[in-house]
Backbone as a chain_set.jsonl record, in Angstrom:
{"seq": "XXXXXXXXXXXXXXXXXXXXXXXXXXXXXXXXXXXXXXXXXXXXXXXXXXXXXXXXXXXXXXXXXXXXXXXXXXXXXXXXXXXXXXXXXXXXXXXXXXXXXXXXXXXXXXXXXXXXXXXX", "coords": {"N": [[46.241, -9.06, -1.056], [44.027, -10.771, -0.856], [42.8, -9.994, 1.741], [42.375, -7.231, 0.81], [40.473, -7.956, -1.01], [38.401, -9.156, 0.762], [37.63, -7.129, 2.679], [36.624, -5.316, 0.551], [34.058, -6.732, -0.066], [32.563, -6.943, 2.249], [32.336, -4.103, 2.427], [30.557, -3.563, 0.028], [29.005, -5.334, 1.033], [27.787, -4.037, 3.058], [26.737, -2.041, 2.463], [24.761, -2.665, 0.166], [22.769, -3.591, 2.505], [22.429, -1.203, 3.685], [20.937, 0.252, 1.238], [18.781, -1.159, 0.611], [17.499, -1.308, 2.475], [17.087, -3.389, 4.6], [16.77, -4.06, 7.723], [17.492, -5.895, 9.168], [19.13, -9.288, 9.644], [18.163, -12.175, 10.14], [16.153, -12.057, 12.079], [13.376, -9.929, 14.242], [12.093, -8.739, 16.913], [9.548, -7.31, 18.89], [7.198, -4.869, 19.715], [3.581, -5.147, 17.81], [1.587, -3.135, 16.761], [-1.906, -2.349, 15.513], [-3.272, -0.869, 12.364], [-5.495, 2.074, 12.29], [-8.427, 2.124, 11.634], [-9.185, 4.952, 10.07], [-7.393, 5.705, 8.251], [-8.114, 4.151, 6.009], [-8.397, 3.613, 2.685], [-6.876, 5.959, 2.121], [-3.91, 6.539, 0.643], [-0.615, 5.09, 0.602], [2.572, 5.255, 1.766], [4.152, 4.517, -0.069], [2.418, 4.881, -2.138], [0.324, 3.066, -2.993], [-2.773, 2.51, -2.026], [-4.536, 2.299, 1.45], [-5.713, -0.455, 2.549], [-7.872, -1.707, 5.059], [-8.492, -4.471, 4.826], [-6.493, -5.871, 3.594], [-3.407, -8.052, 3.485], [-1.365, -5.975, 4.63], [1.583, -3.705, 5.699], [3.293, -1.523, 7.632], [6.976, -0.443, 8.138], [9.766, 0.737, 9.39], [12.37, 0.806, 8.055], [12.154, -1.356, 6.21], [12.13, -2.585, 2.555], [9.701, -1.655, -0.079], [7.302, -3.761, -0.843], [8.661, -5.862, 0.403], [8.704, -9.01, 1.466], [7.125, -9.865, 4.496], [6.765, -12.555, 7.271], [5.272, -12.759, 10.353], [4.987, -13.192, 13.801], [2.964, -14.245, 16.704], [3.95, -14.313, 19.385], [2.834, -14.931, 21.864], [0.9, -16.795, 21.441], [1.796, -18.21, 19.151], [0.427, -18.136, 16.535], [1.026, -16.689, 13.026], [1.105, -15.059, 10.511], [2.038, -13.744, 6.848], [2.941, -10.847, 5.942], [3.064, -8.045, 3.465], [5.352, -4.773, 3.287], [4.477, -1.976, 2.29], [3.975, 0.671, 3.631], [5.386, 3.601, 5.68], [6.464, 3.712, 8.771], [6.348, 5.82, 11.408], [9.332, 7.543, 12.8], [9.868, 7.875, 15.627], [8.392, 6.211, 16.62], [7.149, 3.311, 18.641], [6.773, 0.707, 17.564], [7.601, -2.771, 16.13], [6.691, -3.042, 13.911], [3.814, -1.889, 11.954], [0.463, -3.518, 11.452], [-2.397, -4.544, 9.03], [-5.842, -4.166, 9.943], [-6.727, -6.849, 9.657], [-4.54, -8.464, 9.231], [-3.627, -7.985, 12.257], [-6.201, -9.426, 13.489], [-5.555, -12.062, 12.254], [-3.297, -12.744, 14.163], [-4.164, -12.868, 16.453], [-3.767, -10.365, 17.921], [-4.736, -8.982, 21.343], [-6.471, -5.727, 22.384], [-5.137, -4.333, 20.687], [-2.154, -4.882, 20.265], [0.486, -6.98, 19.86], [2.862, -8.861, 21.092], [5.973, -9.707, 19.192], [7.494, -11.483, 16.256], [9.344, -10.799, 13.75], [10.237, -12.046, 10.579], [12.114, -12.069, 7.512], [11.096, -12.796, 4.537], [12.406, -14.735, 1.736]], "CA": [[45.19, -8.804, -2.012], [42.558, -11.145, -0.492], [42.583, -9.101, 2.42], [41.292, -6.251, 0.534], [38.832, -7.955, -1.213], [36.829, -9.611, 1.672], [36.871, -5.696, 3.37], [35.222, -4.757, -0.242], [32.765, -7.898, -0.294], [32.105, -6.338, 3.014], [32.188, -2.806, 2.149], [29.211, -4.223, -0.567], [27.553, -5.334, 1.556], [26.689, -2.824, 4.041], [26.21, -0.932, 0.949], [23.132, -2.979, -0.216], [22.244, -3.339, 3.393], [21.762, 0.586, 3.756], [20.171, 0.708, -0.286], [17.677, -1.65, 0.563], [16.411, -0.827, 4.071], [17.084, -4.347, 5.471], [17.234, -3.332, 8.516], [17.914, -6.973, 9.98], [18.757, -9.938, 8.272], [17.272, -13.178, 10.13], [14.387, -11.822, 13.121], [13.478, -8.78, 14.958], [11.382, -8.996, 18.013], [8.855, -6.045, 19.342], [5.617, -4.578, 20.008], [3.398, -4.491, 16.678], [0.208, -2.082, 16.785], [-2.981, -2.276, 13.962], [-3.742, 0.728, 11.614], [-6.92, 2.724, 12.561], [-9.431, 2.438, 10.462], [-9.225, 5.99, 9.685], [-6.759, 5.147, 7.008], [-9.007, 3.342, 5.075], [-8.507, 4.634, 1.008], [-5.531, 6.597, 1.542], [-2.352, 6.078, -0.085], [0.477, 4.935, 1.927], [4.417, 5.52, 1.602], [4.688, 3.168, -1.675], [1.426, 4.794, -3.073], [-1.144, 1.723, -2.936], [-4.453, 2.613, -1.324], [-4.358, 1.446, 2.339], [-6.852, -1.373, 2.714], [-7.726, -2.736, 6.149], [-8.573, -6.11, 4.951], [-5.508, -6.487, 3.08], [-2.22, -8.43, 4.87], [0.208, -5.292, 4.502], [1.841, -3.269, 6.912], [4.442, -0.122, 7.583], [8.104, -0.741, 9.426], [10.259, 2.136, 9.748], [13.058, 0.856, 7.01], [12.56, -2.564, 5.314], [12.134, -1.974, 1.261], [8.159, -1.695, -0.077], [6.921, -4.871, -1.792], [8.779, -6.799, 1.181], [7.334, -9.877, 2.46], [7.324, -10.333, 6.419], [6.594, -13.335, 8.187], [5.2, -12.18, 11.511], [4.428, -14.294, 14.448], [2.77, -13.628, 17.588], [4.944, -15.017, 20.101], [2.242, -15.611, 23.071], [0.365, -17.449, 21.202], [2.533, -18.866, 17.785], [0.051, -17.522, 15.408], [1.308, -16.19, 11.788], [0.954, -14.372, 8.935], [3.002, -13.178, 5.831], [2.692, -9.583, 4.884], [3.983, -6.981, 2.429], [5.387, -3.936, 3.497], [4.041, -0.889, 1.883], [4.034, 1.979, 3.891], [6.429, 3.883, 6.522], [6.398, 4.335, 10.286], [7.378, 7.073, 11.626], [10.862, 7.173, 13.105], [9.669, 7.574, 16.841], [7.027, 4.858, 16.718], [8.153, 2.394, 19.037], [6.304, -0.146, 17.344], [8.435, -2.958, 15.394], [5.603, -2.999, 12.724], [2.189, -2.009, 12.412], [-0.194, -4.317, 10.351], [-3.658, -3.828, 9.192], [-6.747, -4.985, 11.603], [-7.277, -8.405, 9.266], [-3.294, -9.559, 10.309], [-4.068, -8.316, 13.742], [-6.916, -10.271, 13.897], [-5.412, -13.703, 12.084], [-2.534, -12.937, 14.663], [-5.235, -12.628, 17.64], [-3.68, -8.911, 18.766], [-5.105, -8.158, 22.331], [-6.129, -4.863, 22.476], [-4.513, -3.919, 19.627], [-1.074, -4.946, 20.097], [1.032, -7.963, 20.862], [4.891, -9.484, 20.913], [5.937, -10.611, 17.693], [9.1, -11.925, 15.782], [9.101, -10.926, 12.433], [11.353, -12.508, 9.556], [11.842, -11.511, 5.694], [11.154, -14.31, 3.643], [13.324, -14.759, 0.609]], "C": [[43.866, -9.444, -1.567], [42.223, -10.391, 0.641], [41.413, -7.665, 2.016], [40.457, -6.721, -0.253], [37.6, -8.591, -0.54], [36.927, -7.939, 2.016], [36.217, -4.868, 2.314], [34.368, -4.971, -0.254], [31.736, -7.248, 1.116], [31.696, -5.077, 3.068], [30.22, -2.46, 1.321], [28.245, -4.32, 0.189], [26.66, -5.016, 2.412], [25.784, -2.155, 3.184], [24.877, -1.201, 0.732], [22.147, -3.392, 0.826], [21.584, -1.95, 3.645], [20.776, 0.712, 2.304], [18.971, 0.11, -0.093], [16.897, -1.377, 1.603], [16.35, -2.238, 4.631], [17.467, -4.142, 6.861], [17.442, -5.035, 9.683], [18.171, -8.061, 9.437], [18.456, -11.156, 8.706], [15.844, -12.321, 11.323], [14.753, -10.416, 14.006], [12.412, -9.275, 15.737], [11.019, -7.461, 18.404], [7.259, -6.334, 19.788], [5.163, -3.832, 18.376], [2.039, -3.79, 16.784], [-0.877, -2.728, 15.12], [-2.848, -1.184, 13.483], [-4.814, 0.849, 12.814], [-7.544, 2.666, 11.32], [-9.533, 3.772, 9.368], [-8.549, 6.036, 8.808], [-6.857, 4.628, 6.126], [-8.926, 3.984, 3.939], [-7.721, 5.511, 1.059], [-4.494, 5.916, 1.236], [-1.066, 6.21, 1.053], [1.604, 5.609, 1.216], [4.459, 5.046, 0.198], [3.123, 3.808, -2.409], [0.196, 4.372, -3.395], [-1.485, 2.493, -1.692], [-3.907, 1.614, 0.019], [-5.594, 0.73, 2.619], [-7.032, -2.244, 4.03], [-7.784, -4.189, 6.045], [-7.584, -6.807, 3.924], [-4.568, -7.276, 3.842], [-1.077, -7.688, 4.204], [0.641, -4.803, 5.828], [3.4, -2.044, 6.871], [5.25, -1.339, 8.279], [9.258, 0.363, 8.419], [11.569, 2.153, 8.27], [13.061, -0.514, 6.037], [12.04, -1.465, 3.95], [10.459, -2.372, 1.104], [8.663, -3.014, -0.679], [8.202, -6.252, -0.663], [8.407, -7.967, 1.738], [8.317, -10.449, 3.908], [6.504, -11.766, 6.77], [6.482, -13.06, 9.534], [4.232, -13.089, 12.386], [4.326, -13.867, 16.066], [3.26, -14.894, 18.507], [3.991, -15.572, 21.492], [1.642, -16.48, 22.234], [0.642, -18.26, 19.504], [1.749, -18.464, 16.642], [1.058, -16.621, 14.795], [1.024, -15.662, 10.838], [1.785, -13.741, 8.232], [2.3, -12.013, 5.416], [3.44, -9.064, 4.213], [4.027, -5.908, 3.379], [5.234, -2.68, 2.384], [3.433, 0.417, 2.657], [4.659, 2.164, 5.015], [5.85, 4.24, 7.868], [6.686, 5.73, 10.911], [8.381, 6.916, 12.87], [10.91, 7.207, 14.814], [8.547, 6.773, 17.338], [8.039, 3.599, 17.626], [7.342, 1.323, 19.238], [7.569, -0.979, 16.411], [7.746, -2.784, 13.84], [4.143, -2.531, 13.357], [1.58, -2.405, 11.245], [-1.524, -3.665, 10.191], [-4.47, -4.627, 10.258], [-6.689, -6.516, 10.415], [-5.881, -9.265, 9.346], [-3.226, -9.39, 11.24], [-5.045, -9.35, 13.96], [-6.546, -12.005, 13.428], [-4.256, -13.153, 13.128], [-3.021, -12.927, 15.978], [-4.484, -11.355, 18.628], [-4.963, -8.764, 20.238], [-5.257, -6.857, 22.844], [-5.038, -3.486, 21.926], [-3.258, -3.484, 19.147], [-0.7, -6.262, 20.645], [2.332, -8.069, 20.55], [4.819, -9.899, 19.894], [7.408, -10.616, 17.283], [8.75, -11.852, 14.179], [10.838, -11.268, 11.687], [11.069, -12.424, 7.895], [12.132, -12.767, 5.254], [11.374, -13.71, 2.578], [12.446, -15.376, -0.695]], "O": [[42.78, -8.905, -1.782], [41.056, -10.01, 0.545], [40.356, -7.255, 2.495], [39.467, -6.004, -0.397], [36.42, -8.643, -0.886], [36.014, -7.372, 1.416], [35.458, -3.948, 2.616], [33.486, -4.124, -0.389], [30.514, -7.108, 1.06], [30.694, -4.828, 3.738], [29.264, -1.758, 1.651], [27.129, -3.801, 0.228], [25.488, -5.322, 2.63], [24.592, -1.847, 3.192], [23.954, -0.417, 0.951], [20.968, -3.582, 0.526], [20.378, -1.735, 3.771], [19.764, 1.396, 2.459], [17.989, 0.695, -0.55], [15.676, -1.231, 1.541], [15.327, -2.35, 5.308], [18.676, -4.055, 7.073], [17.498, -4.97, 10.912], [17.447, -8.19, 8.45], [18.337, -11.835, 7.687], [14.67, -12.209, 10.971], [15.847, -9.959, 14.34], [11.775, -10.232, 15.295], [11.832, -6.541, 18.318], [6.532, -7.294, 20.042], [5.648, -2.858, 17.801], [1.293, -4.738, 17.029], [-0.53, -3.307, 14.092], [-2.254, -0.348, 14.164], [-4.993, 0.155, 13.815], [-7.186, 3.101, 10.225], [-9.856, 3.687, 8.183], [-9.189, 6.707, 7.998], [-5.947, 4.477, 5.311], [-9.407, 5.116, 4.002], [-7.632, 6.133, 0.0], [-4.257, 4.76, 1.584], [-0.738, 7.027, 1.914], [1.509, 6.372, 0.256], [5.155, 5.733, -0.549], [2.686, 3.087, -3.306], [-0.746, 4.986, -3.897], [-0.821, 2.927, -0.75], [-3.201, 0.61, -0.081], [-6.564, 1.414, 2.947], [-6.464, -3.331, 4.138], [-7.315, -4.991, 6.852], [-7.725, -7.949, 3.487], [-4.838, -7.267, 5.044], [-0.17, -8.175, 3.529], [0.242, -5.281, 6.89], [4.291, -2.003, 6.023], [4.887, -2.426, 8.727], [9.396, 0.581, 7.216], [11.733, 3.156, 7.576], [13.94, -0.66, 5.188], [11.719, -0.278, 4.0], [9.918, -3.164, 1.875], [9.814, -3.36, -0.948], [8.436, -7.376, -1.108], [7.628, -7.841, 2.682], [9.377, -11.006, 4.194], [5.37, -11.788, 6.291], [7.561, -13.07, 10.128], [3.161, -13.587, 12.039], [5.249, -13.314, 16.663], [3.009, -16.09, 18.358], [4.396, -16.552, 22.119], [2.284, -17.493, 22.51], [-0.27, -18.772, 18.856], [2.405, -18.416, 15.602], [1.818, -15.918, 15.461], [0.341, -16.444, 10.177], [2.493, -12.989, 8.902], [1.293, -12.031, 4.709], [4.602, -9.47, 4.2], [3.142, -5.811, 4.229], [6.164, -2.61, 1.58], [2.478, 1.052, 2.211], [4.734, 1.146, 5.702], [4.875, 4.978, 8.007], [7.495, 6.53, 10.441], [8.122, 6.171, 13.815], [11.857, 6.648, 15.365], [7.976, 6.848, 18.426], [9.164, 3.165, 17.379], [7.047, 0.857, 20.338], [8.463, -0.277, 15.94], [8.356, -2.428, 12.832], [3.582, -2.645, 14.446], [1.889, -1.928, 10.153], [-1.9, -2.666, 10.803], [-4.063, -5.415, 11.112], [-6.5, -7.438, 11.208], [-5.914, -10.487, 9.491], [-2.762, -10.357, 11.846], [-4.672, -10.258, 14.703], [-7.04, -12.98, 13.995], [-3.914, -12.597, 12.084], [-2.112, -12.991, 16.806], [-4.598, -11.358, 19.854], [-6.1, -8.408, 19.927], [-4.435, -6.522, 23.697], [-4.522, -2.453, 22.352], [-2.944, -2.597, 18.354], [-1.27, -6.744, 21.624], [2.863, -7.329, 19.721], [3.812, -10.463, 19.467], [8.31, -9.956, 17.799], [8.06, -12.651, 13.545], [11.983, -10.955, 12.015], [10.035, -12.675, 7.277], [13.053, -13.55, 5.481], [10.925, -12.615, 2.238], [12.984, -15.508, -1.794]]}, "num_chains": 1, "name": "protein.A"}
């Protein structure tokens, strides 16, 4: 009987793994890109107005209203954003932020390495 209920507890918790879009559950490591400006006052994935000088940012499955911890790995700079709006599924970015967490994360050319983690 305990048998089958750790492979439910487990069963669970893929479950609310897939429901929520956690798509990792301590760090992911990549290449994160800025918006374009050109995005300025449209509505993202989640709705909210995209604002460059906000600290949000797309990624392909975490849940909206997320908060990321994202840290540029050459140079240890940080910032916490929200996720509110989606990537698209051949983006082979891990995130893309707006330009005002590229710029507190000092992006080169309008990408760098980064390790992002969901703070609880």
């Amino acid at each position: 009987m305990n048998k089958a209920r750790g492979i439910v507890a487990i069963l669970v918790t893929l479950a609310l793994v897939s429901w929520t879009g956690v798509a990792f559950a301590q760090a992911e490591e990549g290449i994160a890109h800025h918006y374009s400006d050109k995005f300025e006052g449209k509505k993202t994935a989640s709705g909210a107005m995209y604002d460059k000088a906000a600290l949000t940012a797309a990624h392909k499955k975490l849940a909206f209203g997320t908060k990321v911890k994202v840290t540029n790995v050459e140079n240890g700079k940080s910032v916490v954003v929200t996720v509110n709006d989606r990537m698209g599924a051949s983006s082979k970015s891990v995130i893309d932020v707006t330009p005002r967490a590229a710029e507190a994360l000092g992006f080169k050319g309008g990408q760098a390495k980064v390790k992002l983690e969901v703070q609880k």
